[in-house]
Structure formats: structure tokens, C-alpha cells
Legacy VTK file of the C-alpha trace (Angstrom):
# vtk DataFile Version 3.0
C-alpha trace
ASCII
DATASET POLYDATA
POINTS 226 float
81.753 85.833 114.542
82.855 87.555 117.974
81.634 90.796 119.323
85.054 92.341 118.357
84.964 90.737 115.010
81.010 92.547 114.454
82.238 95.792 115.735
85.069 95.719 113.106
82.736 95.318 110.162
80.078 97.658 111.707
83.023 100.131 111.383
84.298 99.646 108.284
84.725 102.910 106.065
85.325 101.715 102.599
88.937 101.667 102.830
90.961 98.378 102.589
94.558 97.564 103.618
96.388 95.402 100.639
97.832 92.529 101.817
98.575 90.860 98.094
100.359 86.734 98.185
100.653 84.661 95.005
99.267 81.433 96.436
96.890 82.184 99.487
93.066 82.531 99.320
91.577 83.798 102.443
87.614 82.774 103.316
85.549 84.559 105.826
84.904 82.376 108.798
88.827 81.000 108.865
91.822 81.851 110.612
95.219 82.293 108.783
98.508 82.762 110.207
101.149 85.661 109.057
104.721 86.179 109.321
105.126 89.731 108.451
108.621 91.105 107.419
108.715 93.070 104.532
109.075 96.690 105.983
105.593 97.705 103.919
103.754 95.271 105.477
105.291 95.654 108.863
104.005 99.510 108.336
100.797 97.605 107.229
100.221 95.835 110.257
101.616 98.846 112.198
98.797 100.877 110.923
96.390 98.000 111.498
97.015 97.293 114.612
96.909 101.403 115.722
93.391 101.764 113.836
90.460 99.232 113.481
92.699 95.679 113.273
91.391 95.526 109.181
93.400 93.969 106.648
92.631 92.045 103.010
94.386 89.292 101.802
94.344 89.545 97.885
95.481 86.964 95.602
98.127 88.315 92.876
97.606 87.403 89.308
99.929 85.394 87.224
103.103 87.399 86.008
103.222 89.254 89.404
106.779 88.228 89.935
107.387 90.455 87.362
106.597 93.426 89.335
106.298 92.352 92.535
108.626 94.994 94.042
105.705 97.671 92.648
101.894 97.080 91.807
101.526 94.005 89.894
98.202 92.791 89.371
95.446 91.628 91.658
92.342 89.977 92.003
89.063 92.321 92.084
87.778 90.421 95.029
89.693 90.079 98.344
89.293 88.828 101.974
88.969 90.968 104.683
90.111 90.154 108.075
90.505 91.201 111.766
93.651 90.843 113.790
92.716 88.450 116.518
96.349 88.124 117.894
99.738 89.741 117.063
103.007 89.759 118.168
105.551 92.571 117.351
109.178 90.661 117.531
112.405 92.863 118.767
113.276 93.190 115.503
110.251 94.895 113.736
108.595 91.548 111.865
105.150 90.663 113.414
103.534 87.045 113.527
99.836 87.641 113.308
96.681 85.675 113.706
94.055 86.852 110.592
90.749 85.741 111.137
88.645 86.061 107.892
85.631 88.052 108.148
83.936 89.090 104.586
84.159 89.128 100.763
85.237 92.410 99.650
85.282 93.776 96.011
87.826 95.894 95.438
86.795 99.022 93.250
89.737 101.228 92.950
93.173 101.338 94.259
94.444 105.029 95.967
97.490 106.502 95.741
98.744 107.227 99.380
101.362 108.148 101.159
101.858 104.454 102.327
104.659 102.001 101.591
101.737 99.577 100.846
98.671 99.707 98.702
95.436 101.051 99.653
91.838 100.633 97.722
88.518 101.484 98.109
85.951 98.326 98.684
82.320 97.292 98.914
81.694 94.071 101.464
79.698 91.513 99.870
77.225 89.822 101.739
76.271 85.981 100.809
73.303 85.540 98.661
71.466 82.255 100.329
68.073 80.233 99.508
65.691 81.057 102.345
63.862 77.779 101.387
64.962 75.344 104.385
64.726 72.129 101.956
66.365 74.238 99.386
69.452 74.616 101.846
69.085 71.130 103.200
69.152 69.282 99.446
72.120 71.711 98.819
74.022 70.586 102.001
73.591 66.727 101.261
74.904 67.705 97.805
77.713 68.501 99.343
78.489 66.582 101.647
78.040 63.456 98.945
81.098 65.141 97.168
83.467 66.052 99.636
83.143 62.455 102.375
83.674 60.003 99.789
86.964 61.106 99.431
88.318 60.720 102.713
88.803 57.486 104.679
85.190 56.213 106.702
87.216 55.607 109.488
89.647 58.252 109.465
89.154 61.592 111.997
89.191 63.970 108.826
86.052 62.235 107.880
84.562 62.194 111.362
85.154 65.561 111.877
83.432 66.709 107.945
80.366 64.476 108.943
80.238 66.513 112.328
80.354 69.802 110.142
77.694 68.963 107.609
75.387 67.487 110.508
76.232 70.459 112.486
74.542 73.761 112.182
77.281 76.214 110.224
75.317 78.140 107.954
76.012 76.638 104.624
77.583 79.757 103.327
79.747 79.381 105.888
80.277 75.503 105.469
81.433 76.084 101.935
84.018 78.718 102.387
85.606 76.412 105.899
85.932 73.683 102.699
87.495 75.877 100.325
89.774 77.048 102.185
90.806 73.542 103.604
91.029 71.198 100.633
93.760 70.777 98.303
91.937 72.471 95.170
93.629 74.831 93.233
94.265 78.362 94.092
92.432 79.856 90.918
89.495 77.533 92.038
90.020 78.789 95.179
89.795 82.407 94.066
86.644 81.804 91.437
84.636 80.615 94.935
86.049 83.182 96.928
84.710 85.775 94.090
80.804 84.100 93.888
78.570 85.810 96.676
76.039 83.520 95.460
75.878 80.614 97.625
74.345 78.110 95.597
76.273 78.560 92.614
79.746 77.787 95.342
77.954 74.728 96.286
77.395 73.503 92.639
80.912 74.481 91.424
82.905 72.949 94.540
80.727 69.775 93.823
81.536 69.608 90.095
84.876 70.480 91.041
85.295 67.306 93.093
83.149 64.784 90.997
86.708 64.489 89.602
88.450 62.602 91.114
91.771 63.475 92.844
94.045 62.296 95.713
93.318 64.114 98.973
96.782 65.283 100.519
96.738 66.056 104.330
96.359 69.649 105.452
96.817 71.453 108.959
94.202 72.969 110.515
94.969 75.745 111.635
97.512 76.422 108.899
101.267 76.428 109.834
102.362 80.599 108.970
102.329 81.632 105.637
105.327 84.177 104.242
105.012 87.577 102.440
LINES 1 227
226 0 1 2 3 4 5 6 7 8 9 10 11 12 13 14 15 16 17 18 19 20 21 22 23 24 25 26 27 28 29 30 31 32 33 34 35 36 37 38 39 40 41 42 43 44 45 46 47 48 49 50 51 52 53 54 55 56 57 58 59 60 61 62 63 64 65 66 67 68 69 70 71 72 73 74 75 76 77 78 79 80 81 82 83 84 85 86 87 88 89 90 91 92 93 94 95 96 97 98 99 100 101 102 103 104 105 106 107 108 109 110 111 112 113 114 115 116 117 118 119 120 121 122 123 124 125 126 127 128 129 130 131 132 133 134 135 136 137 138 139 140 141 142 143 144 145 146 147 148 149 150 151 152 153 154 155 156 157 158 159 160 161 162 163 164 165 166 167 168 169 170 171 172 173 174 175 176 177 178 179 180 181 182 183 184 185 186 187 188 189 190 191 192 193 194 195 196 197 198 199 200 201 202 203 204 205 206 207 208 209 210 211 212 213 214 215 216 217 218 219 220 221 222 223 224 225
């Protein structure tokens, strides 16, 4: 996490920018990419970039096409992010670089004068064993579900043996993976809601014991819409 990045959270007041997409999990310690045209969220990111660069990507529950146009139903816990780099096109829309910074529970949206939606949120900090073999038998675990299921040779594996050998806090480790592999966006959301960092490690493990094909991914992610 960057100075910048620090100083954001340091000055966080309790009040979270809405961001809400049907099939996008943000993690904390990842970078996603937006293209921003919908005139809310170009007020959004207007009001972002003008104030302390904050902004929470939610995941919208099922049936929020529905409703879309209004408040359809979100997810309790969100992502919250700082704008690391933006550009404001001619035309109003803004491409923006996200980079994830904390778990944030959302406790009750506010009615504002905004085109967008506004809530009140409490960060949540990762719950870790302070027991150094602890953490260590919980990393191995890990890693012993997620390499087998790329190629030995291959640079994706190369580069997830660097990780786990690396030092990442595991916290930290776990969300990069989340975020990465092709599981499910409702998994994605149920590890993205779990503070606890042990119980992430189990589920993500359990979650892979099955087996599935791997499907490539970019890294860092090609834009995604609102």
C-alpha cells in the first residue's frame, strides 16, 4: 500500500461512494480498470476525484436488472478503492485506474442530493493467526490447491510459486487469488465478505478441491463497463 493509498484510509469519514456492477468483485490489494459513462457515475468520479479519490465497488444482487435504473439491491459488504490514475475524455466519460484498498461493510444507505448512491460504512480489518507455523501450514494449504491446477511448466504457475514463496501477507495472498481465478462471482463475494483470514483460506481450498478447468485471465484486467 502507497503513502497516498495510507493517507486515503487514514482519512476516511464513514461515508462511501456506490459504485454497484452485477459481475465484478473488487479485493483490497488489486487494481481494476473502469470505463465510466453513465452520467451518475461520471458525477461519481467527478466528486471523487475533487475530494479524497474514494470509491466502493459493490456487487448487485440477483434481480437487479429489474431496477437497475433506481436502487436495486446490493451486497452488505463492498470494496473500497483509491483512484490511482484517471482520465477525463472530451466527452465527459472517464477511464479510471481503481486500486483496491479495504473491506467495507456497508450499514445504511443516505438519501442525498447525488445522482448516485451514498452509504455509511465501517472498514474491516483482516482477522489473521499471529502463530508463524499457524500462517505457514495455512499458506502450504494453499498453495497445494491452487498449483496443481495450472501447467508445471507454464509462467502462470511460475509466477503463483513466486507468490506463495514470496512474502505477501497471506491475507493479502488470498484476496490477489480471488480476485484472479475463474471462480464464481457469488464465491467471489462470500470471500470478499469473511474478514477472517483463515476461514478464506479453508473455503478457497475446498472450493478448488473440485476440480475445474482453469481458463486464462489478464492481469491487469482489460476495463470493465458500468
Amino acid at each position: 500500500m502507497t503513502a497516498e493509498d495510507r493517507a486515503a484510509l487514514a482519512g476516511f469519514d464513514g461515508t462511501v461512494r456506490l459504485f454497484p456492477l452485477p459481475n465484478l468483485v473488487l479485493f483490497p490489494n488489486v487494481v481494476q480498470g473502469l470505463h465510466v459513462f453513465e452520467p451518475r457515475y461520471r458525477q461519481l468520479a467527478a466528486d471523487a476525484l475533487e475530494g479524497n479519490q474514494l470509491i466502493a465497488l459493490v456487487l448487485l444482487k440477483e434481480g437487479w436488472d429489474e431496477d437497475y435504473d433506481r436502487r436495486p439491491p446490493i451486497a452488505d459488504v463492498a470494496c473500497i478503492g483509491r483512484i490511482s490514475q484517471h482520465e477525463r475524455m472530451p466527452d465527459g466519460r472517464y477511464n479510471l485506474r481503481l486500486r483496491g484498498l479495504s473491506r467495507v461493510r456497508l450499514v445504511a444507505e443516505r438519501e442525498t442530493d447525488k445522482k448516485y448512491r451514498v452509504a455509511d460504512g465501517t472498514l474491516l480489518e483482516d482477522e489473521a493467526p499471529t502463530e508463524l507455523t499457524a500462517l505457514a501450514e495455512l499458506r502450504r494449504g494453499l498453495a497445494d490447491a491452487v498449483l496443481p491446477r495450472f501447467d508445471p511448466g507454464g509462467p502462470a504457475h511460475k509466477h503463483l510459486a513466486e507468490l506463495f514463496a514470496g512474502e505477501m501477507p497471506l491475507g493479502h495472498l488470498c484476496d490477489v487469488l480471488a480476485y484472479a481465478l475463474p471462480v464464481p462471482v457469488e464465491f467471489k463475494q462470500t470471500l470478499l465478505g469473511e474478514p477472517n483470514v483463515e476461514a478464506r483460506v479453508h473455503a478457497m481450498a475446498r472450493a478448488l478441491a473440485v476440480p475445474t478447468p482453469a481458463a486464462g485471465r489478464r492481469f491487469p484486467p482489460d476495463f470493465s463497463t458500468n
